[in-house]
DRENMAR-328343 format. One record per residue: x, y, z of N, C-alpha, C, O in turn. Coordinates in pm, 1 decimal, decimal comma. Layout:
N
> n.X_n.Y_n.Z_ca.X_ca.Y_ca.Z_c.X_c.Y_c.Z_o.X_o.Y_o.Z
> X_Y_Z_X_Y_Z_X_Y_Z_X_Y_Z
...
END
This chain:
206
> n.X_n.Y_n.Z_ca.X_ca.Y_ca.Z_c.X_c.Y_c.Z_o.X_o.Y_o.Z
> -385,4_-3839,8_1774,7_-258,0_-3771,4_1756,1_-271,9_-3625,6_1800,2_-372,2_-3566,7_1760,0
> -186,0_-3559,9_1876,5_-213,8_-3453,7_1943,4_-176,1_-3330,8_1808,0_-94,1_-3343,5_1717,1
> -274,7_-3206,9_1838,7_-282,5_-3133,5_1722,9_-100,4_-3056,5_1731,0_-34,2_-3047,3_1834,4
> -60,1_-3015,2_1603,7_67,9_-2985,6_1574,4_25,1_-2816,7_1612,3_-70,9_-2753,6_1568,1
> 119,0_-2776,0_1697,3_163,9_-2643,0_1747,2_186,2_-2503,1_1648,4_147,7_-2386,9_1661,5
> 280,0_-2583,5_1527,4_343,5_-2492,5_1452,2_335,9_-2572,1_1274,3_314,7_-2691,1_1251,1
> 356,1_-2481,2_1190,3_387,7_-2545,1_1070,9_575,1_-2585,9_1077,4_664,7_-2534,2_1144,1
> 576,9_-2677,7_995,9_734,6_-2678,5_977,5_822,7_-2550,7_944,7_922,2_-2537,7_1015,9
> 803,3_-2465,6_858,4_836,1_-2361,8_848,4_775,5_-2256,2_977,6_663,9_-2262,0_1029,2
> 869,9_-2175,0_1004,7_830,2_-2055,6_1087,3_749,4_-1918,6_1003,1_774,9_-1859,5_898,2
> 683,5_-1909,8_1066,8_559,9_-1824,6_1048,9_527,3_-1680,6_1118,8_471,6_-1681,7_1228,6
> 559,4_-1563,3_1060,1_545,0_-1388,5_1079,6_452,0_-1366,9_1019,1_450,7_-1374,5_896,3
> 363,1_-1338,4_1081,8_214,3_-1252,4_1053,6_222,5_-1138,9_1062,4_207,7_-1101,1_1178,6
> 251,7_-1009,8_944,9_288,2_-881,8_987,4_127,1_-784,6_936,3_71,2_-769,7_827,6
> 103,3_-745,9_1046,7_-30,2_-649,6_1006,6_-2,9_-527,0_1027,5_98,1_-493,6_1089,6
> -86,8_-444,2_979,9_-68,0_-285,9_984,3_-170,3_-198,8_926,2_-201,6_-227,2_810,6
> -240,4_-80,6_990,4_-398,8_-73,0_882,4_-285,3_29,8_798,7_-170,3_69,0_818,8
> -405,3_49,9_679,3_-388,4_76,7_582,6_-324,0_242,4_542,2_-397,5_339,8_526,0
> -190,9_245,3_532,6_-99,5_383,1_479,3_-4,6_349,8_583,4_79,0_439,7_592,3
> 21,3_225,8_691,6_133,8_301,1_775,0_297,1_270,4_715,8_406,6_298,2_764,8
> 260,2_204,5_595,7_377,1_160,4_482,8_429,1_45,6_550,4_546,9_45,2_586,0
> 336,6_-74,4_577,0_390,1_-190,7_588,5_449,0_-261,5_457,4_533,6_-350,9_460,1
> 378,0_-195,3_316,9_446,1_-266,2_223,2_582,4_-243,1_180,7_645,2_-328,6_118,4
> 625,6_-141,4_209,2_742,7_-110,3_165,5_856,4_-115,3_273,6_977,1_-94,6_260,8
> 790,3_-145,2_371,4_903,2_-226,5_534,7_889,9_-372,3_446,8_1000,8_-419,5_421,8
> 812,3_-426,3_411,9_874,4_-590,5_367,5_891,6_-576,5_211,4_861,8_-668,0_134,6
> 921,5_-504,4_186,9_984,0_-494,9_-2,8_1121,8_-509,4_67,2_1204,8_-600,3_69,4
> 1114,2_-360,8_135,3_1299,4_-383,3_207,8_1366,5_-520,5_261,5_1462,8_-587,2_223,7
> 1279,2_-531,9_359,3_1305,9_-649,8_434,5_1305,2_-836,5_362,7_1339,3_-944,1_411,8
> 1243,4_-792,6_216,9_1270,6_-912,1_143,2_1380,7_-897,6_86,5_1416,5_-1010,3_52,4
> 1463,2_-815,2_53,6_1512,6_-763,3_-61,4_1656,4_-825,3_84,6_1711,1_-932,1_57,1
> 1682,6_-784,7_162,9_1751,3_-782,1_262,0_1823,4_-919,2_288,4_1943,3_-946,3_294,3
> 1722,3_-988,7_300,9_1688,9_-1130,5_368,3_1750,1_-1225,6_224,5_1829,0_-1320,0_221,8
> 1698,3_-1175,9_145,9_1759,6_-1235,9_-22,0_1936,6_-1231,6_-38,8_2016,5_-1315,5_-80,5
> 1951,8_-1101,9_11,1_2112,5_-1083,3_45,1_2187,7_-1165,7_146,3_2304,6_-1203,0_136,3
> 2112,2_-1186,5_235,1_2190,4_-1237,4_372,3_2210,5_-1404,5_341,2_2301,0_-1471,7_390,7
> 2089,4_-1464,5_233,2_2074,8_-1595,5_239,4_1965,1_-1650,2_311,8_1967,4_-1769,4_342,3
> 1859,8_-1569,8_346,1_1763,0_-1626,8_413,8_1645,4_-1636,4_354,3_1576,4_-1550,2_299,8
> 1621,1_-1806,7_378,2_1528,6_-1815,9_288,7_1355,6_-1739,9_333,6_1307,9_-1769,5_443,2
> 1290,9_-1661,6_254,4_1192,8_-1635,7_337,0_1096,6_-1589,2_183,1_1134,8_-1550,6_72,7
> 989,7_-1609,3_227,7_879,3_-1597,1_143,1_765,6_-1529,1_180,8_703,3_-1556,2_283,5
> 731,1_-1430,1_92,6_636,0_-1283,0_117,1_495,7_-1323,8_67,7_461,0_-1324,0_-50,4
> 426,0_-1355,4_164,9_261,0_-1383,5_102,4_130,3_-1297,2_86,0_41,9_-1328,7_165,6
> 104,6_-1210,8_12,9_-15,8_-1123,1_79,7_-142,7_-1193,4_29,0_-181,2_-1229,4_-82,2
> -213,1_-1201,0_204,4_-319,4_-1235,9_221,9_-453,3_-1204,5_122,5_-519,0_-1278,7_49,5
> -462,7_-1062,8_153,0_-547,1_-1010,6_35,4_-564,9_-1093,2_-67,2_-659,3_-1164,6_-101,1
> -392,8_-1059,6_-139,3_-434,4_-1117,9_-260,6_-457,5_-1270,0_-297,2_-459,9_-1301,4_-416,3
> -472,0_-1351,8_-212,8_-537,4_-1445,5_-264,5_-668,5_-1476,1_-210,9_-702,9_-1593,7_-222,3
> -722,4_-1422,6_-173,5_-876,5_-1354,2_-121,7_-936,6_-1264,1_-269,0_-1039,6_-1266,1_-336,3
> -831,6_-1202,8_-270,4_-908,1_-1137,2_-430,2_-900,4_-1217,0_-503,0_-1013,6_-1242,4_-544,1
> -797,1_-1303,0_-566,9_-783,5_-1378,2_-666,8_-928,1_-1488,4_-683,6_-1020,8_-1487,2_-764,6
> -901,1_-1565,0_-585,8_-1037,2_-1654,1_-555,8_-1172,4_-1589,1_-620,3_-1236,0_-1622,1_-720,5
> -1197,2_-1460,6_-503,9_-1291,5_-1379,5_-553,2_-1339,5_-1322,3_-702,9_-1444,4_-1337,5_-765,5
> -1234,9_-1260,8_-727,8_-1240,1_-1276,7_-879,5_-1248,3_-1383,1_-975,3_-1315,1_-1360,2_-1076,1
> -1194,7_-1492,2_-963,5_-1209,2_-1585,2_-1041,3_-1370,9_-1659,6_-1043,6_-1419,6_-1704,9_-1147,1
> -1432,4_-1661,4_-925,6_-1539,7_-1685,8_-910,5_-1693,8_-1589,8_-882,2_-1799,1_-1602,7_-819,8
> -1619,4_-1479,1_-981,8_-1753,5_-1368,0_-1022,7_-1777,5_-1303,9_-898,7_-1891,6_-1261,9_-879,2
> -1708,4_-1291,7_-828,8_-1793,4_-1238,6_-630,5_-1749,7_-1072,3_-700,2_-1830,6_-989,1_-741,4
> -1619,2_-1061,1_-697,1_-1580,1_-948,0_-674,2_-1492,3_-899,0_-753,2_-1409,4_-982,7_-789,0
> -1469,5_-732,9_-819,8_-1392,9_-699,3_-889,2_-1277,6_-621,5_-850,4_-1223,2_-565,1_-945,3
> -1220,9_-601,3_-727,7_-1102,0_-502,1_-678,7_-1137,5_-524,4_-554,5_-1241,7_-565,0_-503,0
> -1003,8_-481,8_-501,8_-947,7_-498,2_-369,1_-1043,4_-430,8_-253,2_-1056,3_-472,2_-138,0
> -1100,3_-328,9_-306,3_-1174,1_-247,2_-217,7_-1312,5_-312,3_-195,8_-1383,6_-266,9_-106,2
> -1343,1_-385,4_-249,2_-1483,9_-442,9_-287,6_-1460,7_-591,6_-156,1_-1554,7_-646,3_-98,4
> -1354,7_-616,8_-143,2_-1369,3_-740,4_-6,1_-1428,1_-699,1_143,0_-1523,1_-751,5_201,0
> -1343,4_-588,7_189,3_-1378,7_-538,6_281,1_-1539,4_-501,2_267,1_-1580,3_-506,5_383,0
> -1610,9_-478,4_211,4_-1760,3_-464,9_178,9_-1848,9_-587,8_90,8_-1960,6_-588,1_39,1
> -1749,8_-680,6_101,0_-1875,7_-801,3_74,6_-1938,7_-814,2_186,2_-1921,1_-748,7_288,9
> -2016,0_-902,1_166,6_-2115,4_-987,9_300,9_-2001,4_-1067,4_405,9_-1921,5_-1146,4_355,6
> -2000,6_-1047,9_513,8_-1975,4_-1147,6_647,0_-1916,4_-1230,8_608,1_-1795,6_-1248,0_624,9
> -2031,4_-1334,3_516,5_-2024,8_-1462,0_500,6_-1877,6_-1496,3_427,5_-1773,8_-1554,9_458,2
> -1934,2_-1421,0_307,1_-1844,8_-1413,8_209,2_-1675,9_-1396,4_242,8_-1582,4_-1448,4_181,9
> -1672,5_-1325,7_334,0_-1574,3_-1251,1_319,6_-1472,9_-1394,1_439,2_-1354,0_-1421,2_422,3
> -1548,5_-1448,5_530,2_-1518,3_-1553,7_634,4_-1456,3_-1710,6_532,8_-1362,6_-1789,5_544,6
> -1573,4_-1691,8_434,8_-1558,5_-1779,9_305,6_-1377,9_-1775,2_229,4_-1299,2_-1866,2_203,6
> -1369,0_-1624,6_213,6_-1283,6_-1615,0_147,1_-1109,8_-1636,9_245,0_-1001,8_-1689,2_217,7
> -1158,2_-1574,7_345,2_-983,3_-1602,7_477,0_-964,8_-1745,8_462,9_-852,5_-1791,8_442,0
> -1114,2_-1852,4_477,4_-1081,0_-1932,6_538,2_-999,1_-2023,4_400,2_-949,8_-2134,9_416,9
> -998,3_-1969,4_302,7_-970,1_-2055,3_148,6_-816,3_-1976,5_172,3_-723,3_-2048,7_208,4
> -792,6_-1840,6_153,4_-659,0_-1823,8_130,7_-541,8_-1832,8_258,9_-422,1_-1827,8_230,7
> -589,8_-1847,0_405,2_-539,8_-1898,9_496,9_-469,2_-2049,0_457,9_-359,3_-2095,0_488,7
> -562,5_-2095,9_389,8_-529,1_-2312,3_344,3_-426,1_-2278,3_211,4_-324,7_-2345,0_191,0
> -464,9_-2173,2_131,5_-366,6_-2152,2_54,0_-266,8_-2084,5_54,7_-200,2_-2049,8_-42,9
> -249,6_-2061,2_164,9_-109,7_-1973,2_171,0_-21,3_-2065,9_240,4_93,2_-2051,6_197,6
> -28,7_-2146,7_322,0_33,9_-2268,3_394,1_43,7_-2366,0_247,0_143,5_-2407,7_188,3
> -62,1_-2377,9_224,6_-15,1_-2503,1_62,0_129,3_-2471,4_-2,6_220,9_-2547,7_-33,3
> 115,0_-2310,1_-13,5_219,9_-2243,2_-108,1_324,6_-2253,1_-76,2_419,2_-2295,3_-142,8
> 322,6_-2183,3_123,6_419,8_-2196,5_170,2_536,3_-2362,4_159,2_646,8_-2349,6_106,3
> 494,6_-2495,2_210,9_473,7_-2594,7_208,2_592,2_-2643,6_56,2_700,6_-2701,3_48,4
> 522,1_-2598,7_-16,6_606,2_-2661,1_-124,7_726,6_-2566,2_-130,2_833,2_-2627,4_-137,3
> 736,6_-2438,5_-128,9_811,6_-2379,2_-157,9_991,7_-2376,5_-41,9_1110,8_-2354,0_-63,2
> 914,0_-2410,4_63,1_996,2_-2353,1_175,3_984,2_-2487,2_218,1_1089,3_-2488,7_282,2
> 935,7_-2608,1_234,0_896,7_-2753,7_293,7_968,4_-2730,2_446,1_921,2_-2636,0_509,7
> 1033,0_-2775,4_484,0_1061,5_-2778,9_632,2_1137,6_-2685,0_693,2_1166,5_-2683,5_812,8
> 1174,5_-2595,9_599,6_1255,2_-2453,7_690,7_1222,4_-2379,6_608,5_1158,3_-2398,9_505,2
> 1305,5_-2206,6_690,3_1277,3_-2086,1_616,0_1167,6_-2035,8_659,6_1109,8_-2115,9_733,0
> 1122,6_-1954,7_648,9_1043,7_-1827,4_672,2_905,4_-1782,9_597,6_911,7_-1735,3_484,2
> 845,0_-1790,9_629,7_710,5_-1757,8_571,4_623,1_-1639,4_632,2_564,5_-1666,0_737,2
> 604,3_-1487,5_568,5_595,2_-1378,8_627,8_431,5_-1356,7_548,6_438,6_-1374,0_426,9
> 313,4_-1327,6_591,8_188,7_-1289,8_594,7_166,1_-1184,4_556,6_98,3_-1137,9_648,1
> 175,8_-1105,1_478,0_129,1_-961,1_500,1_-42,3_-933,7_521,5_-114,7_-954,7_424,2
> -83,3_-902,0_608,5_-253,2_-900,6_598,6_-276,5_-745,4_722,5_-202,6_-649,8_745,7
> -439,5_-792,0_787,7_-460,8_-695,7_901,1_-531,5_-756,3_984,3_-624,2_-836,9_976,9
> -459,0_-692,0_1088,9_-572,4_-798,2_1229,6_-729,3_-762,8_1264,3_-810,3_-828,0_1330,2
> -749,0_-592,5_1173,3_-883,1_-603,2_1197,4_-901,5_-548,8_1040,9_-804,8_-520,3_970,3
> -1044,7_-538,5_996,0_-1049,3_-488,3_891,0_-1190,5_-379,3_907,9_-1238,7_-383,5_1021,0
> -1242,0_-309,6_836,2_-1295,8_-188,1_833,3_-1412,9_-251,8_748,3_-1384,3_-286,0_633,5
> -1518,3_-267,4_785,3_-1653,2_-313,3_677,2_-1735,2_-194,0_744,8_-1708,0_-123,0_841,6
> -1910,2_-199,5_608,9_-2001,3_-110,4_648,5_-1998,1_-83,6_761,3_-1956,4_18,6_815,9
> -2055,8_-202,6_816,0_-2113,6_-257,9_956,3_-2032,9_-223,0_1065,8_-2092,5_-180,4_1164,7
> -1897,1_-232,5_1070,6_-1788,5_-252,7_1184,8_-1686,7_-343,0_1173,4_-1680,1_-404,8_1067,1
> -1600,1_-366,5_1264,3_-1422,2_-432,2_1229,1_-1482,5_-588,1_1271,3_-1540,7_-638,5_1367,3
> -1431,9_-629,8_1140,8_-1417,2_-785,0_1149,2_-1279,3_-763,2_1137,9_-1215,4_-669,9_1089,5
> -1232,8_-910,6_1214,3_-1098,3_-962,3_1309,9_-1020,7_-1012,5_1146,2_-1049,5_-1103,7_1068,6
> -954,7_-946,7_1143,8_-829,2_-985,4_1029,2_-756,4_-1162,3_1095,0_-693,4_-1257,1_1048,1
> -800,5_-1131,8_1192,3_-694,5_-1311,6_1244,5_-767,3_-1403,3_1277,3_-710,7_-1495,7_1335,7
> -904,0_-1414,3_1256,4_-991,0_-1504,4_1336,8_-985,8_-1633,4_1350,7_-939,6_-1667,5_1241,9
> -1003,6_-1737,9_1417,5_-921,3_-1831,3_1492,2_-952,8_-1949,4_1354,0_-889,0_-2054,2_1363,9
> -1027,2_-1938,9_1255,1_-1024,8_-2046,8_1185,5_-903,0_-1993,4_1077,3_-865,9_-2072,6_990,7
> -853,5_-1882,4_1083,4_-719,8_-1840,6_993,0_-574,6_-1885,0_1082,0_-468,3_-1942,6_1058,4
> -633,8_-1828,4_1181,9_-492,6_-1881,1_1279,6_-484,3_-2036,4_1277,8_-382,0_-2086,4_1231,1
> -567,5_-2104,0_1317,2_-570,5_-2238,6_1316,7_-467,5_-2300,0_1159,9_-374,2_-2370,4_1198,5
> -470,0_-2290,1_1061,0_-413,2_-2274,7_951,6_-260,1_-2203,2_975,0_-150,9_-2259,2_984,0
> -282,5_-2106,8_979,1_-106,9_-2029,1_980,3_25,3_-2046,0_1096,7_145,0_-2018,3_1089,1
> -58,6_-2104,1_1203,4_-29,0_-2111,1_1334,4_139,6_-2001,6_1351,1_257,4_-2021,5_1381,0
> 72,8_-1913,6_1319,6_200,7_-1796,2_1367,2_309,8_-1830,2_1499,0_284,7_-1865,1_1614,3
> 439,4_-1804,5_1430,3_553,5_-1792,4_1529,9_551,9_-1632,2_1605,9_604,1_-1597,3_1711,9
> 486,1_-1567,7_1525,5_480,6_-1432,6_1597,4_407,3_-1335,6_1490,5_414,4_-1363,0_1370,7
> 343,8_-1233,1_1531,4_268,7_-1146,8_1507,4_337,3_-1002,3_1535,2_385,6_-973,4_1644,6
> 336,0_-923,7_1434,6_383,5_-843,5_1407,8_318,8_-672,6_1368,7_274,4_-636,9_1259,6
> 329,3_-601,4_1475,0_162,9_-455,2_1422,2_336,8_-366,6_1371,6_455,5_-377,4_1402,4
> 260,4_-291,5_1289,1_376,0_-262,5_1213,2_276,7_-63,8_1241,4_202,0_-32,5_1148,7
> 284,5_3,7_1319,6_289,8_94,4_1282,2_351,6_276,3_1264,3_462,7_305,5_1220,0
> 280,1_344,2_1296,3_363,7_520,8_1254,0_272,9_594,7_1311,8_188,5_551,1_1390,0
> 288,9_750,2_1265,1_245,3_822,5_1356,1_96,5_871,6_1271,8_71,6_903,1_1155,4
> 29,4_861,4_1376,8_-104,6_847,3_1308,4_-186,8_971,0_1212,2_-289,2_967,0_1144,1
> -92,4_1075,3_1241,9_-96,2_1155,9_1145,3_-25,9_1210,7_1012,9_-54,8_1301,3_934,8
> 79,5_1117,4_1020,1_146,2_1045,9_900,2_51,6_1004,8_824,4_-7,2_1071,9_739,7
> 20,8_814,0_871,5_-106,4_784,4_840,1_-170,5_844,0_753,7_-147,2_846,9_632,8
> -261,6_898,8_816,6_-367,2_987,4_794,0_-338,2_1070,3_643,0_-410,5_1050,6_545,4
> -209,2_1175,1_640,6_-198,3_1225,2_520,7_-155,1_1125,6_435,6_-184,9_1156,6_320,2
> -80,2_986,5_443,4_-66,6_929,6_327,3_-175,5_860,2_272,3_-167,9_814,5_158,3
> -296,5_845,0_355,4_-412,8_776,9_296,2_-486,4_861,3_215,0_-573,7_838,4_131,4
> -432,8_967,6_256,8_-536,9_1132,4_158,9_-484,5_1115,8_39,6_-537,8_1146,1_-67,1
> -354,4_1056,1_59,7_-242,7_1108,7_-106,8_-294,6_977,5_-146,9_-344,7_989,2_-258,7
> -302,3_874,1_-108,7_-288,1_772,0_-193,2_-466,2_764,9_-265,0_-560,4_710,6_-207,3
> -471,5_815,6_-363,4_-613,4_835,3_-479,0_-618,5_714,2_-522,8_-722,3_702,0_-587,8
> -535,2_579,8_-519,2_-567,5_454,5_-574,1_-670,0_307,5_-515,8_-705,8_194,6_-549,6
> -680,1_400,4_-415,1_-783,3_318,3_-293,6_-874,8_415,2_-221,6_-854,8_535,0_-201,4
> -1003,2_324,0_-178,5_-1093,5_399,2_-114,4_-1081,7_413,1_36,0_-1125,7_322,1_106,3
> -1039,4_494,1_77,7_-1007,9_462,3_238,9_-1070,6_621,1_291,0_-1032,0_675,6_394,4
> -1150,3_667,0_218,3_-1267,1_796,6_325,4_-1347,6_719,4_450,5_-1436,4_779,1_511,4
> -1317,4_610,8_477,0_-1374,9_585,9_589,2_-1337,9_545,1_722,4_-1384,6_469,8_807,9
> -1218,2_635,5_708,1_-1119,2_583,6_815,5_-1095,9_686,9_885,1_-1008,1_662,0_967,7
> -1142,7_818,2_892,2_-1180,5_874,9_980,1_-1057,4_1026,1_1003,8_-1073,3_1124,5_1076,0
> -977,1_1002,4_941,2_-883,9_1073,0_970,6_-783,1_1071,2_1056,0_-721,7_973,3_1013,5
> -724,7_1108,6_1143,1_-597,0_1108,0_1213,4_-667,7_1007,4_1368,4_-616,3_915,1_1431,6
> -783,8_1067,9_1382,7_-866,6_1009,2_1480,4_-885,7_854,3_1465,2_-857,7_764,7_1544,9
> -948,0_847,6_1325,6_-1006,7_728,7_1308,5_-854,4_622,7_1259,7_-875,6_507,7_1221,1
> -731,6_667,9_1266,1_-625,3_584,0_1264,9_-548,4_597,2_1401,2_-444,9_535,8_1427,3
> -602,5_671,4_1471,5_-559,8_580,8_1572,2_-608,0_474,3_1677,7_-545,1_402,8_1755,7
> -745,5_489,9_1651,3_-823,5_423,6_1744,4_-809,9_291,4_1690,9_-778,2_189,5_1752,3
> -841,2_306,1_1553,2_-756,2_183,6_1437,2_-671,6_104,5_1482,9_-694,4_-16,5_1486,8
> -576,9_149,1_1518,8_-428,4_105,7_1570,4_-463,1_83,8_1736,1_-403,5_-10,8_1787,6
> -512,1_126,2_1783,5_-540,8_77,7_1941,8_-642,7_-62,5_1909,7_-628,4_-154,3_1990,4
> -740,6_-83,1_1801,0_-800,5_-225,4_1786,8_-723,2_-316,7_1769,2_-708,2_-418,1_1837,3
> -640,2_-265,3_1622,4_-583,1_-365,4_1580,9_-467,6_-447,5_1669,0_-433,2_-563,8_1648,0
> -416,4_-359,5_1771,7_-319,9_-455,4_1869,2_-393,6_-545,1_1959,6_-348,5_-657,6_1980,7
> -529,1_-496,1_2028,1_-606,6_-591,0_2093,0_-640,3_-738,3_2056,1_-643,8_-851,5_2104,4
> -673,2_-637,2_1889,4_-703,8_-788,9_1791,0_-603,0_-898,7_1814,1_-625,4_-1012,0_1856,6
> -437,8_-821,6_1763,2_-339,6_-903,6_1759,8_-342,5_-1025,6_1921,8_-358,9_-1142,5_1956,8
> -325,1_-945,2_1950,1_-327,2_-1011,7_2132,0_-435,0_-1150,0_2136,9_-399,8_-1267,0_2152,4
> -536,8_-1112,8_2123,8_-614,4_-1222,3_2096,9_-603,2_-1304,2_2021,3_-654,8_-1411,0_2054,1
> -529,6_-1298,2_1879,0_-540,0_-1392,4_1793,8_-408,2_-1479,6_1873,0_-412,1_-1600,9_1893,6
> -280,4_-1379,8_1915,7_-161,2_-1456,8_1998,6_-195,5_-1565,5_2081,7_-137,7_-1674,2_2083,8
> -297,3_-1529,3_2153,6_-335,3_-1655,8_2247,0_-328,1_-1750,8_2229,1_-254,4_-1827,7_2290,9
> -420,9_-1787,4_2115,0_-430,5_-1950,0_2036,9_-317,0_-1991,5_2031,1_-306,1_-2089,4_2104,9
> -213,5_-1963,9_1973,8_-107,6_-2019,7_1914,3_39,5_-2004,7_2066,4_143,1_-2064,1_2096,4
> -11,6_-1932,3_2099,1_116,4_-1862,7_2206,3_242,8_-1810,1_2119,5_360,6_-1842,0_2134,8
> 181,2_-1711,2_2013,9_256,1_-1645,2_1922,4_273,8_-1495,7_2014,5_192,6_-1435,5_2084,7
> 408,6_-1468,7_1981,6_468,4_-1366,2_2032,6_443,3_-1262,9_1935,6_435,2_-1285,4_1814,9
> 425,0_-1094,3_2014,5_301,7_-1044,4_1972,2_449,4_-904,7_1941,4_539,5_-917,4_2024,4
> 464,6_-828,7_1874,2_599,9_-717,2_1850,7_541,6_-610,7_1776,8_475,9_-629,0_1674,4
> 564,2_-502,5_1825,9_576,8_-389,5_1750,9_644,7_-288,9_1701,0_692,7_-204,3_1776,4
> 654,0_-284,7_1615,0_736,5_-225,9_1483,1_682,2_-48,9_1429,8_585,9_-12,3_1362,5
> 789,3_24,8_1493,3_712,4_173,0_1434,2_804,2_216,2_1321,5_926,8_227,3_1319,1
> 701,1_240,1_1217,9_782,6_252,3_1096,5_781,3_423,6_1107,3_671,4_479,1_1107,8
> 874,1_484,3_1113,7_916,3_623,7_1090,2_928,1_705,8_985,0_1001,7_676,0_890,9
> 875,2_790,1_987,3_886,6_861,3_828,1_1058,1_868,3_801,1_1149,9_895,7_878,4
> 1057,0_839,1_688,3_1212,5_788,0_605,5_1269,9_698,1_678,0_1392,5_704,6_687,8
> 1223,9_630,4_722,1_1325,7_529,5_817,3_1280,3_363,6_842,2_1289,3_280,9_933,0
> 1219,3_371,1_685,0_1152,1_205,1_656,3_1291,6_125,7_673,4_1294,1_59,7_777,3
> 1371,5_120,1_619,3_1528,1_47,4_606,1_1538,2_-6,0_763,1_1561,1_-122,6_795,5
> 1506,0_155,5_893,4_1533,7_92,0_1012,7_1434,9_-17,9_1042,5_1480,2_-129,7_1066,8
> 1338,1_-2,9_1042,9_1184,7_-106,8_1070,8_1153,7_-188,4_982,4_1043,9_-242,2_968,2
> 1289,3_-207,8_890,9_1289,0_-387,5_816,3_1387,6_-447,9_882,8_1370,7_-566,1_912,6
> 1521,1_-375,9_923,4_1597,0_-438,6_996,1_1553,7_-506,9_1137,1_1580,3_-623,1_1167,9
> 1475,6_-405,2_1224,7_1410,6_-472,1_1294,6_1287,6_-589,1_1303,7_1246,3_-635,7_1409,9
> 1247,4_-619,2_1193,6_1179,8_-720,1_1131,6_1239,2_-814,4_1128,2_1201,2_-920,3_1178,3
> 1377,4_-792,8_1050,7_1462,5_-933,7_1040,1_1509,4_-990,0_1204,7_1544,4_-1102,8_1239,6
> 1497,3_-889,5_1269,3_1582,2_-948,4_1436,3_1461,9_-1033,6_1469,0_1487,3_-1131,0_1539,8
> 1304,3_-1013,2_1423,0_1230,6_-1055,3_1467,8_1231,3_-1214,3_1442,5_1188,7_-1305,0_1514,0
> 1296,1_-1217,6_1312,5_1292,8_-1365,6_1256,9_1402,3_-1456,6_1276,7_1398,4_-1578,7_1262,1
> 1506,7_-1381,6_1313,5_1627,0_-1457,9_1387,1_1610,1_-1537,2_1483,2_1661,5_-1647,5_1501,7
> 1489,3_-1443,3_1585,8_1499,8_-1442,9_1712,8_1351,0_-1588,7_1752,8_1346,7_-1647,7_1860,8
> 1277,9_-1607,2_1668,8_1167,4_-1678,4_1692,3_1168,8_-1848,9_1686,7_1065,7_-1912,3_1708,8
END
């Protein structure tokens, strides 16, 4: 039987490194989509990578994944990739929208492991991929303000943008597999409302 292309539900993989306020472009953009009647469902990756993790003694906070072991951490995509389609699946069964929040690359000791790597894609099989970002010195000062996460290793205005020049390469590559259409989204200081709306055209349109 020839392998299936897509899940029944359509599938937005939205990545973005860390401060360019991708979360609060899909708070909007759920909140939106809830109004219009569209069914769509907000998954973050992470957290069921932490959850797992935690439940099974690995790890205690969010910051602590990105610095497990390789293994571990390959261990953990490849479990909440299967569980985020499970979720999706029941919730949404053959239509509607199923939106990813994750990152196409991620920041360890060592160097960037691929936020999309092909045994996650294989699982999510994205309708489109989505880099969600801002101006990198935006960025930069909101990662200073935000004291609730460890992110001194990101280099500063420098080290977010070079960030953002990986993470689209990443994207690109992970697009291949799937022949997921690849969009970018610049979220503007005060102007998240505009770069959820354009999110939603994304999901009309796929």
């Amino acid at each position: 039987m020839a392998e299936r292309l897509r899940n029944s539900f359509k599938v937005i993989v939205v990545t973005g490194v860390p401060g360019v306020g991708k979360t609060t472009v899909l708070s909007i953009a759920e909140k939106k989509a809830r109004q219009r009647g569209i069914k769509l469902k907000v998954l973050n990756f992470g957290d069921f990578m932490l959850n797992k993790a935690v439940a099974e003694g690995l790890l205690k906070d969010r910051d602590e994944i990105r610095r497990a072991s390789l293994r571990q951490q390959l261990e953990l995509q490849s479990y909440a990739a299967k569980a985020i389609v499970e979720e999706a699946s029941r919730d949404l069964g053959s239509d509607g929208f199923l939106i990813v929040d994750t990152h196409a690359v991620v920041r360890t000791p060592v160097g960037l492991l691929p936020g999309l790597p092909k045994h996650v894609v294989d699982e999510l099989k994205p309708d489109a991929i989505v880099l969600i970002e801002a101006d990198p010195k935006e960025v930069a000062a909101r990662q200073q303000r935000d004291t609730s996460r460890y992110r001194a290793d990101f280099g500063g205005e420098e080290g977010v943008k070079l960030l953002m020049e990986q993470a689209r390469i990443a994207a690109f590559s992970s697009a291949t597999l799937y022949g997921s259409i690849v969009t970018i989204i610049i979220n503007r200081e005060g102007k998240a409302e505009e770069a959820a709306e354009e999110l939603l055209r994304v999901l009309e349109r796929v």
